[in-house]
C-alpha positions in Angstrom: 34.0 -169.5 65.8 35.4 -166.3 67.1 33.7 -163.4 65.7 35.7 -160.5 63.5 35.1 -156.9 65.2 34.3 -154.1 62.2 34.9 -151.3 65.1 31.5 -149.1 64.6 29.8 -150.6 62.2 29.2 -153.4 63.5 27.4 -151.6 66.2 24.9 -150.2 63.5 24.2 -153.4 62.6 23.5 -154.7 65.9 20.9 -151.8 66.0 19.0 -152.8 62.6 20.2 -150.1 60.6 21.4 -151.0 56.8 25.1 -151.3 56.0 26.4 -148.0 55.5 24.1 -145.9 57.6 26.8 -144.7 60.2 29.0 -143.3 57.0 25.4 -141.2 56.3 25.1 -140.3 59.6 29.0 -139.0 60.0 28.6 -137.2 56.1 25.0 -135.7 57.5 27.0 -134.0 60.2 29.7 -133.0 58.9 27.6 -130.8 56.1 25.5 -129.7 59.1 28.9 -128.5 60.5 30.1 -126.5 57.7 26.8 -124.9 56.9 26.8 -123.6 60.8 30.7 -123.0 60.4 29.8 -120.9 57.1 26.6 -119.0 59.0 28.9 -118.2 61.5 31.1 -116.9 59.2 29.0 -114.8 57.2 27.6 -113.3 60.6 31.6 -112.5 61.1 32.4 -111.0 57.9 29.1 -109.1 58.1 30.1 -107.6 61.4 33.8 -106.9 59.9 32.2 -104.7 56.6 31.7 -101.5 58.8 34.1 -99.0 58.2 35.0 -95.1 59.2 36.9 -93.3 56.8 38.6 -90.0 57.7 40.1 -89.4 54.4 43.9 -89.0 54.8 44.2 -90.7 51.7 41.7 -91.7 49.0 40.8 -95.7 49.1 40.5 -96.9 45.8 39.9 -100.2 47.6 36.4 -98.6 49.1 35.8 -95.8 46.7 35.1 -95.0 43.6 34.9 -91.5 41.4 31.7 -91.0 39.4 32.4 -90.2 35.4 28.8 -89.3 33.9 26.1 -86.8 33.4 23.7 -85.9 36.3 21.1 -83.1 35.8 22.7 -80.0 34.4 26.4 -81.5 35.6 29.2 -83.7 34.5 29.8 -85.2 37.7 33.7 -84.9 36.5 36.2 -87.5 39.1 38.8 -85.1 38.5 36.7 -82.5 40.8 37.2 -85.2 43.4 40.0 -84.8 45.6 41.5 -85.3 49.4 43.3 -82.4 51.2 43.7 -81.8 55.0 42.3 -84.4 55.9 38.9 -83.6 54.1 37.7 -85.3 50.8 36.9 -82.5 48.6 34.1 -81.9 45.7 34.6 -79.0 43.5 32.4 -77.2 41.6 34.7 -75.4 39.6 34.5 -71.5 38.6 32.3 -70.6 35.7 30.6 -74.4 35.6 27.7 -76.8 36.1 29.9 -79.3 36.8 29.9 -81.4 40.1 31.3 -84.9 41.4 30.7 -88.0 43.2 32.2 -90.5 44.7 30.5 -94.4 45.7 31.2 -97.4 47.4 33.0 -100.4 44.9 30.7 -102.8 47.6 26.9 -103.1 47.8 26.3 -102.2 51.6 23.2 -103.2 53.4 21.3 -102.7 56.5 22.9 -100.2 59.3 23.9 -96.9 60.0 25.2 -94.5 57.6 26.5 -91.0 58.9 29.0 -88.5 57.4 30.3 -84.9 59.1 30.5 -82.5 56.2 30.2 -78.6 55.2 28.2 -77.8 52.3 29.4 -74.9 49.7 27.4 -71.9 49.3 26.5 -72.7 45.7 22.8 -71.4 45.1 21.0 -74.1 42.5 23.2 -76.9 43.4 22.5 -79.9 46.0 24.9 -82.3 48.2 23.5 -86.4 48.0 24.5 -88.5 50.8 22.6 -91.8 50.1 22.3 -95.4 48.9 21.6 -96.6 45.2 21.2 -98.9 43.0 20.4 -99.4 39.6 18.0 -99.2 37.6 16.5 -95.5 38.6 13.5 -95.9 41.0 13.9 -99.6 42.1 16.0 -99.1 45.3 17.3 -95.7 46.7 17.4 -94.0 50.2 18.5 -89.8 49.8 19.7 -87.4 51.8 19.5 -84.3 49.8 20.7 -80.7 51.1 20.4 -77.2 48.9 24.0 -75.4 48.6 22.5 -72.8 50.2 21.7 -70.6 53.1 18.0 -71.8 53.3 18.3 -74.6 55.6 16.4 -76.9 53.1 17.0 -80.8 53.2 15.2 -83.4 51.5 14.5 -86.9 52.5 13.3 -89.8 50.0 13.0 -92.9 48.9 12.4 -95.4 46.3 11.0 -98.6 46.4 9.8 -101.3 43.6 9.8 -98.8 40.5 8.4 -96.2 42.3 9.1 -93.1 45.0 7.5 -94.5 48.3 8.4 -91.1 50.1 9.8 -87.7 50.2 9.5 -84.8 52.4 11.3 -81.5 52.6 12.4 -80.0 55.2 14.6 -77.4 57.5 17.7 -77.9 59.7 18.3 -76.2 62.7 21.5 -74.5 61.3 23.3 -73.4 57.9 24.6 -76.0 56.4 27.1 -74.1 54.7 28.2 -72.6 57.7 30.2 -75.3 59.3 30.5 -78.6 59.8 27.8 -81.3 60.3 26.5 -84.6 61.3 24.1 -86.0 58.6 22.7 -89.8 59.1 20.6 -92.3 58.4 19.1 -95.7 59.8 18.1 -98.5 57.4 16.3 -101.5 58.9 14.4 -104.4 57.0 11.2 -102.3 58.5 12.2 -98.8 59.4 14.1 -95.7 57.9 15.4 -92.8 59.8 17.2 -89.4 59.2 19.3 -87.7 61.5 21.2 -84.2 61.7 23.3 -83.5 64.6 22.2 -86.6 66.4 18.4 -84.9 66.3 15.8 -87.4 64.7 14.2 -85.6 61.7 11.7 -88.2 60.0 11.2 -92.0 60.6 9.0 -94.1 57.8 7.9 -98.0 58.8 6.7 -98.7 55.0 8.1 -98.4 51.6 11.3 -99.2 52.2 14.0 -100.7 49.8 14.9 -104.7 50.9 18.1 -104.7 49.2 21.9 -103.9 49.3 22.8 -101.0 47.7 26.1 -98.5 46.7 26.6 -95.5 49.5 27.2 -92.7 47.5 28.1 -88.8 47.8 27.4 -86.2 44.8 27.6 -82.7 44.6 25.4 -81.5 41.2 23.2 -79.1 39.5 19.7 -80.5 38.9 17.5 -79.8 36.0 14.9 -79.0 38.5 16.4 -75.8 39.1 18.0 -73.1 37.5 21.8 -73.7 37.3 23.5 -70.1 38.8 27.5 -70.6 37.9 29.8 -69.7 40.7 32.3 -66.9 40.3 35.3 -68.6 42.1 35.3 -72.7 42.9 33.4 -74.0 45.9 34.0 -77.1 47.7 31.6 -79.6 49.6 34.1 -81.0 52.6 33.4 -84.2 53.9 35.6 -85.1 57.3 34.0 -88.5 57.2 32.1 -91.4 56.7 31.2 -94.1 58.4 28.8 -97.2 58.3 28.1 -99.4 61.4 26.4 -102.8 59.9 
């Protein structure tokens, strides 16, 4: 009697594997596929969540404008503005008040740098850093005083708790001009940058998560709160991330 072909599995048969095993094997690789299909993918859209924004317009598709209470300030998003091809903070005549802007996405490790000019607003500080709530669980801080004393500030939180912070002076006025700030974040290594000159590096205590990128300009409680006569204005020309 001739024998009826079944194509491949037939072949499995022949081999002594049970009825059915080929269909295993061909499901088994396909999910293989798609989860390296999908890993390559993620890798991708990792690589493509970089940006550099020069701020002809504002992007309510990457930005936000903070609406609460910091310190002495209401961070207030109509102080937030874009002009000239600068995004603009004001700290309006006669007030505490500040403002803020942050990323809608979480944003992870990379490199975070910004080219701004600080307003000479005595009391007051500029924030360029990441965050995310609650307080004291994850946050990486740039912090530079309004001021003519060259003071920046650089901290973070880790766990609950502040795992660093260290103050500091920069080799210019920071209300003088414009500026390169940065900042490196790496599963095992922090650094802080101005003008492409390495300031401070820490290898321990550093935040494992994804967090907001943010901007402020405020008053803190932690100093004395000196209203301006006429408006001031922190510029920022840029901002950029590099994953």
């Amino acid at each position: 009697m001739e024998t009826q072909s079944h194509g491949p599995l037939v072949k499995s048969e022949a081999a002594g594997l049970p009825k059915g095993a080929t269909v295993k094997r061909v499901f088994l690789v396909f999910v293989l596929g798609a989860i390296q299909i999908a890993l390559f993918a993620g890798a991708a859209s990792a690589q493509e969540a970089g940006f550099f924004d020069g701020f002809d317009s504002f992007d309510t598709t990457r930005w936000s404008k903070g609406d609460h209470n910091l310190g002495r300030s209401y961070l207030d998003p109509t102080n937030v503005s874009v002009s000239g091809g600068n995004l603009r903070i004001k700290i309006p005549a006669r007030s505490l008040e500040g403002g803020e802007i942050l990323t809608n996405d979480l944003k992870s490790y990379g490199s975070y740098s910004t080219r701004m000019r600080l307003p000479y607003a005595p009391s007051s500080i500029t924030g360029f850093f990441l965050y995310k709530s609650p307080d004291y669980e994850s946050e990486i801080y740039i912090e530079i005083y309004n001021d003519s004393t060259r003071r920046i500030m650089f901290t973070t939180y880790a766990g609950g708790a502040q795992t660093h912070t260290v103050t500091m002076r920069l080799p210019f006025d920071p209300t003088a001009g414009f500026h390169d700030y940065r900042f490196d974040y790496a599963p095992g290594s922090m650094s802080f940058y101005a003008d492409g000159q390495l300031m401070k590096t820490w290898t321990d205590g550093i935040p494992q998560t994804s967090m907001h990128l943010m901007v402020n300009t405020w008053f803190p409680s932690w100093l004395e709160g000196r209203k301006q006569k006429r408006a001031v204005y922190t510029l920022l020309d840029n901002v950029s991330y590099t994953p």
